[in-house]
Residue frames as a rotation matrix with the C-alpha (Angstrom) as fourth column:
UNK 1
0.864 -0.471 0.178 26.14
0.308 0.774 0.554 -6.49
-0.399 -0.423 0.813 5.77
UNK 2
0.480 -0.829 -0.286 29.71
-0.786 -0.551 0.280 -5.31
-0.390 0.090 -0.917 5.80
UNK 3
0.722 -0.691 -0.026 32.74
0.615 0.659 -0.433 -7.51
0.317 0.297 0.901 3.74
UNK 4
0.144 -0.870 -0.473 36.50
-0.086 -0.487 0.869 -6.93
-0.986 -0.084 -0.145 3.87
UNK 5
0.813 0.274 0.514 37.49
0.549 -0.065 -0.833 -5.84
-0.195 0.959 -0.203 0.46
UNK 6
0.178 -0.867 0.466 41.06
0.298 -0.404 -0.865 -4.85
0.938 0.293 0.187 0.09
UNK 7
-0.687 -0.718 0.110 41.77
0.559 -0.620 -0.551 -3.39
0.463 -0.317 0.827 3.21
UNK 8
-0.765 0.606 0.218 38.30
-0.578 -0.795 0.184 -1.93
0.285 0.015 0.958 3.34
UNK 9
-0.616 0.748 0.247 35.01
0.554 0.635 -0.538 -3.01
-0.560 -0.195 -0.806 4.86
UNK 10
-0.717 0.634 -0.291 32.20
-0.698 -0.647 0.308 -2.27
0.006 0.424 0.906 2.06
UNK 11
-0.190 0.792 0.579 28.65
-0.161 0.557 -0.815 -3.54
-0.968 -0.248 0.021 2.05
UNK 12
-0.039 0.081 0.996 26.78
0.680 0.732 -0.033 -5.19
-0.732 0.676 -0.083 -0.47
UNK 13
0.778 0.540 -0.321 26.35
0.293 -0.764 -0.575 -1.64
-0.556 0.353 -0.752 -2.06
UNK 14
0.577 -0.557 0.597 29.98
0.588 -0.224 -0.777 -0.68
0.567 0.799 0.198 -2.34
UNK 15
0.749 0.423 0.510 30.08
-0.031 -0.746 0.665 1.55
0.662 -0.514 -0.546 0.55
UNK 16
-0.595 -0.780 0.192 33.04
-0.307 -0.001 -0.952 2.12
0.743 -0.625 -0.239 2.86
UNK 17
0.297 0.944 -0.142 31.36
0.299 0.049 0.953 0.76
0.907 -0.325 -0.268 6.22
UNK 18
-0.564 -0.543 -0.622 33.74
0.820 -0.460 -0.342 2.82
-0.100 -0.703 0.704 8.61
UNK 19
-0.920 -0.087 0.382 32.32
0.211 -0.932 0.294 5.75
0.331 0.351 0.876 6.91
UNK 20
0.106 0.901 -0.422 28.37
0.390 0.352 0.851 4.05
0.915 -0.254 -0.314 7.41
UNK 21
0.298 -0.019 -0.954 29.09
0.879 0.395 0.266 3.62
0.371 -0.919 0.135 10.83
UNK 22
-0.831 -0.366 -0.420 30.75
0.537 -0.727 -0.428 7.10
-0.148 -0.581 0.801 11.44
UNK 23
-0.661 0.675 0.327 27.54
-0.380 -0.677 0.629 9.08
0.647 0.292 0.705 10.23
UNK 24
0.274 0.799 -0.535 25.38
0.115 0.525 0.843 6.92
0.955 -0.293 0.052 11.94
UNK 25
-0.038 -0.504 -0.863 27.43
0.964 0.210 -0.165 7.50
0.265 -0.838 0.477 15.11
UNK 26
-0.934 -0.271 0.231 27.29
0.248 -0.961 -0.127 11.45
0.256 -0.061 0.965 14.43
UNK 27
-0.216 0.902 0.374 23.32
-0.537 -0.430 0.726 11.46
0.816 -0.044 0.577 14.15
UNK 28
0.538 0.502 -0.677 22.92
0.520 0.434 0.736 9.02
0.664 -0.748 -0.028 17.51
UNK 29
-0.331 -0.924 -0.191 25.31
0.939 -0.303 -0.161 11.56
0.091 -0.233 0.968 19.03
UNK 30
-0.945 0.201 0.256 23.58
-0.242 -0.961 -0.138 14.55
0.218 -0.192 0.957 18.24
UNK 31
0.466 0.879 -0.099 19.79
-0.030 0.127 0.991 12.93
0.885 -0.459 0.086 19.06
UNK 32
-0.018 -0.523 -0.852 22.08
0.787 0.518 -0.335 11.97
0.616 -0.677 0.403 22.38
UNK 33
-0.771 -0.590 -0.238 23.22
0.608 -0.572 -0.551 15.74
0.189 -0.570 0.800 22.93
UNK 34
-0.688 0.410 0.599 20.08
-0.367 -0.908 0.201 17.20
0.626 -0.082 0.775 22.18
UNK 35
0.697 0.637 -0.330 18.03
0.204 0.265 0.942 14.99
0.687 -0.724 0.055 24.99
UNK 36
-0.049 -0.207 -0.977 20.35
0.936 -0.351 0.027 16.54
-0.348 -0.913 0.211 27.79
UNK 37
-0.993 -0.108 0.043 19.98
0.100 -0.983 -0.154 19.75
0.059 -0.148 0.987 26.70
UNK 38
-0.540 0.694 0.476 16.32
-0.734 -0.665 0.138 19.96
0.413 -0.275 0.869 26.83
UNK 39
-0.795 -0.302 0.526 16.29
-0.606 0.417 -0.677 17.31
-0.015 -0.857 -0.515 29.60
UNK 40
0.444 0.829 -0.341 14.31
-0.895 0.428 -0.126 14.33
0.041 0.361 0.932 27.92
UNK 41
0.193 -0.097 0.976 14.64
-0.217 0.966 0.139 10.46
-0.957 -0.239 0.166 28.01
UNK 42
-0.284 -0.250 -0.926 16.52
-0.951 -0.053 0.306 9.61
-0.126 0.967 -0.222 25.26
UNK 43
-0.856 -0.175 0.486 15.24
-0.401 0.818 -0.413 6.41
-0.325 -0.548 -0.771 25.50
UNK 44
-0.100 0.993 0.060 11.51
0.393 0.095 -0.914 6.92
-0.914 -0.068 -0.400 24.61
UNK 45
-0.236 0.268 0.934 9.89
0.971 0.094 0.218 7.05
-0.029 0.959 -0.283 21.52
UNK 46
0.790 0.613 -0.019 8.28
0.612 -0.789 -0.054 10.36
-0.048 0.031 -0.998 22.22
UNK 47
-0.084 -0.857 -0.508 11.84
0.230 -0.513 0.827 11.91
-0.969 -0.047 0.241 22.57
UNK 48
-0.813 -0.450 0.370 12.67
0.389 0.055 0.920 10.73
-0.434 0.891 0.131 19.28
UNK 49
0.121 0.835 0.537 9.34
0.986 -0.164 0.033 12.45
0.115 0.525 -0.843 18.02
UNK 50
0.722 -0.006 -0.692 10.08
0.275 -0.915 0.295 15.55
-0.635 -0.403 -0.658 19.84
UNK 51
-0.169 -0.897 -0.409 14.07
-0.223 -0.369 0.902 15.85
-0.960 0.244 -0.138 18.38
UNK 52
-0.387 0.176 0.905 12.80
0.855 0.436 0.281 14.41
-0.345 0.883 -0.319 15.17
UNK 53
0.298 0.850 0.433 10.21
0.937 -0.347 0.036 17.37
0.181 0.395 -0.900 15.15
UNK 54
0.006 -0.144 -0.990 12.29
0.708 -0.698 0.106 20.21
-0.706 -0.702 0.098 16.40
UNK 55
-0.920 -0.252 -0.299 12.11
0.097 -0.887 0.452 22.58
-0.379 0.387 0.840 13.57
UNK 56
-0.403 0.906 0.131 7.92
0.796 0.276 0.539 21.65
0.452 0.322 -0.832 13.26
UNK 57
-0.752 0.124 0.648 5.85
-0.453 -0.810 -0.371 24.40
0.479 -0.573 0.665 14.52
UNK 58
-0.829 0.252 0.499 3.95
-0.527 -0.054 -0.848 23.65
-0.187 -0.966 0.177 17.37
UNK 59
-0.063 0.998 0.029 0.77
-0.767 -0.030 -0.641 23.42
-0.638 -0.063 0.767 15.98
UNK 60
0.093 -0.361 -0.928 2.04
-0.767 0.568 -0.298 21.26
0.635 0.740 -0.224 12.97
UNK 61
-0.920 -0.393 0.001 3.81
-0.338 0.791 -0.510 18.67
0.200 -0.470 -0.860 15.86
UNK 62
-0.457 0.778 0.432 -0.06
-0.362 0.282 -0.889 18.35
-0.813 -0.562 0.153 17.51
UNK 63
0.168 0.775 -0.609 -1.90
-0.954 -0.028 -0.298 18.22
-0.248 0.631 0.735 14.82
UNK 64
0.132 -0.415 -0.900 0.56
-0.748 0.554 -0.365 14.65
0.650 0.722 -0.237 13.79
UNK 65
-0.568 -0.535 -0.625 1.48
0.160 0.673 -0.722 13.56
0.807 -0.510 -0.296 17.56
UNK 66
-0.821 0.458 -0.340 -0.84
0.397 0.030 -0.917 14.37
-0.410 -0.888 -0.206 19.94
UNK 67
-0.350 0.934 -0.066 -4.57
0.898 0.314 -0.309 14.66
-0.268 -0.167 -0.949 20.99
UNK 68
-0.556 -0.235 0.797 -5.96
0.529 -0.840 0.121 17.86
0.641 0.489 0.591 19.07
UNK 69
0.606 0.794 -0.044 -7.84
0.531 -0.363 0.766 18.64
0.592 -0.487 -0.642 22.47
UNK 70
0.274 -0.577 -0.769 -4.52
0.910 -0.103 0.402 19.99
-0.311 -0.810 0.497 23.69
UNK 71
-0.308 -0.243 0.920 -4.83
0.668 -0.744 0.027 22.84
0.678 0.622 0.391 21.20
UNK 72
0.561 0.445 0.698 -7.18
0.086 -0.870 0.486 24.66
0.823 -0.212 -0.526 23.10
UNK 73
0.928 -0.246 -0.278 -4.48
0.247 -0.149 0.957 24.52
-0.277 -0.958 -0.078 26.52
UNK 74
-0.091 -0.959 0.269 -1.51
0.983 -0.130 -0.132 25.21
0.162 0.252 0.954 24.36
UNK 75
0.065 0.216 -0.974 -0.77
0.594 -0.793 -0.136 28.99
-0.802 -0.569 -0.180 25.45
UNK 76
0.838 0.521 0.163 -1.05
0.330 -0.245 -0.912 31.18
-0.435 0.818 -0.377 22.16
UNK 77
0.746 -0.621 -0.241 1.93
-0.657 -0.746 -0.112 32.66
-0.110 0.242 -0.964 21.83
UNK 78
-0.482 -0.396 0.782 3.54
-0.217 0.918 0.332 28.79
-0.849 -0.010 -0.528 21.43
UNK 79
0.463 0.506 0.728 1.26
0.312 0.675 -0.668 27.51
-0.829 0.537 0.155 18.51
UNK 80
0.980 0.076 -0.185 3.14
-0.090 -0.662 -0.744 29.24
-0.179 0.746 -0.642 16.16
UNK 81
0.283 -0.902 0.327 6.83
-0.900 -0.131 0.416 28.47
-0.332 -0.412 -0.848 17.41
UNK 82
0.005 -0.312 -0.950 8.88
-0.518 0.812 -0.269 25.82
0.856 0.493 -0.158 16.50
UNK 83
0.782 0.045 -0.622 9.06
0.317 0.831 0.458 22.78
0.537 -0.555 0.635 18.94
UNK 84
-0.106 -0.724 -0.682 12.76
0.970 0.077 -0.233 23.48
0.221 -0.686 0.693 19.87
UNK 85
-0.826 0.082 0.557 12.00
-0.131 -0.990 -0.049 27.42
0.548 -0.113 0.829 20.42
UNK 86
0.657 0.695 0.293 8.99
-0.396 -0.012 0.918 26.46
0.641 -0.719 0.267 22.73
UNK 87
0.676 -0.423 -0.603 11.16
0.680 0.674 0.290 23.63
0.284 -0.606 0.743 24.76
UNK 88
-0.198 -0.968 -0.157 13.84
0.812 -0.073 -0.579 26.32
0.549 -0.242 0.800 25.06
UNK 89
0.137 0.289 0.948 11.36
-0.403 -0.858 0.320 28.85
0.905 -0.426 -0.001 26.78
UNK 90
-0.760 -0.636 -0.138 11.03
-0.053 0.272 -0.961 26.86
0.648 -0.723 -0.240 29.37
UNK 91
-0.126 0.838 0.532 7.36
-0.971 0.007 -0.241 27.36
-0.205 -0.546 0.812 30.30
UNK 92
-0.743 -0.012 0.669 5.95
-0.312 0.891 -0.331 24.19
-0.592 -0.454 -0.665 32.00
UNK 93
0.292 0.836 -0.464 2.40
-0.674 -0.165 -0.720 24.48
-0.679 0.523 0.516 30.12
UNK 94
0.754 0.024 -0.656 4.06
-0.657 0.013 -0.754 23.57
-0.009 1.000 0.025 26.91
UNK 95
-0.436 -0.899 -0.046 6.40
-0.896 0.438 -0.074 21.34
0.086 0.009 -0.996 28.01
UNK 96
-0.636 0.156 0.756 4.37
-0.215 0.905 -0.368 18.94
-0.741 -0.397 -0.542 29.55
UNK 97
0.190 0.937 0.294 1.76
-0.345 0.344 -0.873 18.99
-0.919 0.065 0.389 26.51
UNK 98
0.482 -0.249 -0.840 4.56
-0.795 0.279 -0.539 17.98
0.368 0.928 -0.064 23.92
UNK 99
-0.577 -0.815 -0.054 6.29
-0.778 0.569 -0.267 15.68
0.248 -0.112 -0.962 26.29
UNK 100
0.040 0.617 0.786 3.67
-0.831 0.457 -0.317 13.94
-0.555 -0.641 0.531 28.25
UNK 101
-0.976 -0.148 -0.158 2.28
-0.217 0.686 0.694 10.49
0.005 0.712 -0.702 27.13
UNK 102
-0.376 0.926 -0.041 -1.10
0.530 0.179 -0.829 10.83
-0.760 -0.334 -0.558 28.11
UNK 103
-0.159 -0.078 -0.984 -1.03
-0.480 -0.865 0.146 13.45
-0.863 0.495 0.100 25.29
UNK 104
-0.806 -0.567 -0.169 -0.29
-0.375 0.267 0.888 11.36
-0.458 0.779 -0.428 22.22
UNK 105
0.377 0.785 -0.491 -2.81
-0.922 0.267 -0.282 10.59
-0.090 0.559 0.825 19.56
UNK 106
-0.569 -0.379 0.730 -3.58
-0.273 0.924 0.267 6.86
-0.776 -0.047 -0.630 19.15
């Protein structure tokens, strides 16, 4: 919760909350830019797993978010790769078994 404090909104902490609010505006911004670039629904939870997980390697992202029966269809030369370095090949394979939702461990 933000006050006015001189001139200044700080929260109960101390905190400038212009500043709060700009950072927080920079990281829903860049989760923003990176679902159109690798043409996902910001919207969905699974996005926000995917961009959350881009520097995870592949095999690391399944093993936490999805069904581990999709190992054996992941193509080999992906299980090693990071999340955003698969998504930016472009093969379909591997797209659809990190995006899907039929995928996802419950």
């Amino acid at each position: 919760m933000c006050v006015f404090d001189s001139n200044v909104q700080v929260d109960v902490f101390g905190l400038d909350c212009n500043k709060i609010e700009s950072k927080i505006d920079d990281v829903d911004n860049s989760k923003i830019f990176l679902a159109k670039k690798y043409k996902l629904n910001i919207n969905s939870p699974i996005t926000q797993q995917i961009i959350d997980s881009l520097d995870k390697s592949v095999d690391s992202f399944i093993s936490t978010y999805r069904k581990s029966s999709i190992r054996a269809e992941v193509p080999s030369e992906f299980i090693n790769q990071t999340v955003e370095e698969a998504l930016k090949n472009g093969n379909s394979t591997i797209r659809k078994l990190l995006t899907d939702g039929r995928f996802i461990k419950k």
